[in-house]
C-alpha atoms as one frame of an Amber mdcrd trajectory, in Angstrom:
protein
  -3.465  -6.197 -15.117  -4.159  -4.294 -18.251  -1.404  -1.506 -19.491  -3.866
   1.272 -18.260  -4.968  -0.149 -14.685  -0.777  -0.486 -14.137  -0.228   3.201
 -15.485  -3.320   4.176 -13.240  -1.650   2.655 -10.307   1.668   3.863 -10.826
  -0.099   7.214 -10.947  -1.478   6.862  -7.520   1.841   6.014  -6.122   3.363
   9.134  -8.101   1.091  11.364  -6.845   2.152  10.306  -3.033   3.843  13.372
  -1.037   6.796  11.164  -0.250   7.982  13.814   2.330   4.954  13.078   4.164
   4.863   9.655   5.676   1.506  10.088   7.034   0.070  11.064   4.231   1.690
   8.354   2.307   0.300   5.547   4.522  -3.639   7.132   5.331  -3.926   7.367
   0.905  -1.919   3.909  -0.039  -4.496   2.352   3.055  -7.374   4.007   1.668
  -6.121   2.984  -1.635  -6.111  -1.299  -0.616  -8.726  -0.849   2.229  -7.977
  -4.379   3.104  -4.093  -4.720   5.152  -2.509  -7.718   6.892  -1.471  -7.627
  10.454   0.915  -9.603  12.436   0.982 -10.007  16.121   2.415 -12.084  18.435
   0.234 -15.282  19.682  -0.858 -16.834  22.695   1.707 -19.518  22.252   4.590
 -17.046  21.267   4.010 -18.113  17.436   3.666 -15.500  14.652  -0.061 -15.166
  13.592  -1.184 -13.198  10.723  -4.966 -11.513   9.842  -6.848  -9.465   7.926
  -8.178  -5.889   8.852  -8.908  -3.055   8.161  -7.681   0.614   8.736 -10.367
   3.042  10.147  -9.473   6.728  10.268  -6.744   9.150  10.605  -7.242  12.028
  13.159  -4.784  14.524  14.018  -1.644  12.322  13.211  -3.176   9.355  14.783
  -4.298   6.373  13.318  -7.082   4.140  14.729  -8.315   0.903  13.865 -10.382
  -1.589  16.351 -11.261  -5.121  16.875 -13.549  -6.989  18.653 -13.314  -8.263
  23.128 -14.245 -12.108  22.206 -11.711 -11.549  19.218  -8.165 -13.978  19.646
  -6.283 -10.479  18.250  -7.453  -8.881  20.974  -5.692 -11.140  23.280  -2.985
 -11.170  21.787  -2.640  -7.822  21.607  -3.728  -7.541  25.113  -0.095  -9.498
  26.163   1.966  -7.859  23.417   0.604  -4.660  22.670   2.670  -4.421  19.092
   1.613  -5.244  15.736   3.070  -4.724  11.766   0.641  -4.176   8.631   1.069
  -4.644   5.478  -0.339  -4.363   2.184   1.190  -4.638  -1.405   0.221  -4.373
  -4.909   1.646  -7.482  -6.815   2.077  -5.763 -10.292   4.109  -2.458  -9.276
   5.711  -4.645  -6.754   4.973  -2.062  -4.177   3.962  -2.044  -0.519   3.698
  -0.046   2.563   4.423  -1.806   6.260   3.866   0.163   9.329   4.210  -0.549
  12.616   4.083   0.345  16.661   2.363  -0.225  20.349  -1.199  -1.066  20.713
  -3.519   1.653  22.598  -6.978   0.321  23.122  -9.565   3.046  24.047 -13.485
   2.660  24.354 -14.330   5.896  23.373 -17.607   5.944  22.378 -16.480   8.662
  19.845 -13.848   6.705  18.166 -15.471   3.316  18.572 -18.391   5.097  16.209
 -16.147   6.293  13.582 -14.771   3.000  12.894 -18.686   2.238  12.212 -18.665
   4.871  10.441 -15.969   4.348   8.805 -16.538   0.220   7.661 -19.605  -1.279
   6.347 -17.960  -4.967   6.975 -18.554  -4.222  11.236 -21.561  -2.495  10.724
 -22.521  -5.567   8.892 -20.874  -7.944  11.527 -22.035  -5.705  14.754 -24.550
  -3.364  13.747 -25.603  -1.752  17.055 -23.389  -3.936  19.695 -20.960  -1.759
  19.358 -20.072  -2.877  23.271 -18.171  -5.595  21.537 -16.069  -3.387  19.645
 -12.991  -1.367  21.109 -10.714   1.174  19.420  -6.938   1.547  18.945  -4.478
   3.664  17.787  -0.636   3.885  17.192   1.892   4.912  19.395   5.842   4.384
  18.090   4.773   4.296  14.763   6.623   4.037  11.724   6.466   3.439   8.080
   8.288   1.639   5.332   7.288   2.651   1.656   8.984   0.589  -0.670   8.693
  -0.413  -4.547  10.726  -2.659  -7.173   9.902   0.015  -9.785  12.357   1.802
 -10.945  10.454   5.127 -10.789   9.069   5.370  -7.121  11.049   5.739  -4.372
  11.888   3.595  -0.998  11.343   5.804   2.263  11.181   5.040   5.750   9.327
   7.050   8.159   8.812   7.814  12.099   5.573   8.809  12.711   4.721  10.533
  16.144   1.894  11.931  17.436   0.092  13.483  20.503  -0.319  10.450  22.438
   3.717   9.800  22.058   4.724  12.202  24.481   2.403  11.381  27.096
């Protein structure tokens, strides 16, 4: 990484409202549009994937997979996952966590079209195989081996917490 893309990114992570966990996790995943989950397996084992974060509405964040999808199994019997994404040269990442909510609004189920041209490209108008899901017992871990930002840990409720 050149000396200006590492002062660029170090900017980004600067610029972070670090009172604002939310905010801090919807701009660093808009930021690496491509996170890491964990869930637990079929057979009990760890298993780790790619996605990708959809949209943040009213506190709540919402991402989706897919009904023939193994994650969705698995998620299915243990409705919790982690992401994760980092940045190798600041040494920085963000993990968050909770429970599973699946939902089949058609609403949501569109913005997460609208929102990713990798399942429009994959789906394009099945969007029957798609469902939506959102965070509930959420929380956030910022953290950074530079010197200059700091490390935070975050709950992050919302409206579907209380219910």
């Amino acid at each position: 990484m050149s000396k200006e893309t590492y002062t660029e990114t170090m900017n980004f992570f600067q610029s972070l409202d670090f009172e604002n966990g939310l905010d801090v996790v919807v701009k660093t995943f808009g930021r690496y549009p491509l996170q890491y989950a964990a869930t637990v397996g079929l057979d009990g084992k760890a298993q780790v994937r790619p996605i990708e974060f959809k949209f943040e509405e009213d506190g709540v964040l919402y991402f989706d997979t897919v009904v023939f999808y193994t994650s969705y199994k698995e998620l299915q019997a243990n409705p919790y996952t982690q992401l994760c994404i980092c940045d190798q040269e600041t040494m920085t990442y963000v993990r968050l966590g909770g429970k599973v909510n699946f939902t089949d609004d058609k609403e949501i189920i569109e913005r997460c079209f609208e929102a990713s041209p990798v399942l429009t490209s994959q789906f394009g108008d099945k969007r029957e195989y798609v469902i939506g899901y959102y965070l509930t017992e959420a929380w956030a871990e910022f953290e950074s081996f530079a010197k200059e930002l700091p490390s935070r840990k975050y709950t992050l409720t919302n409206k579907y917490d209380h219910q």
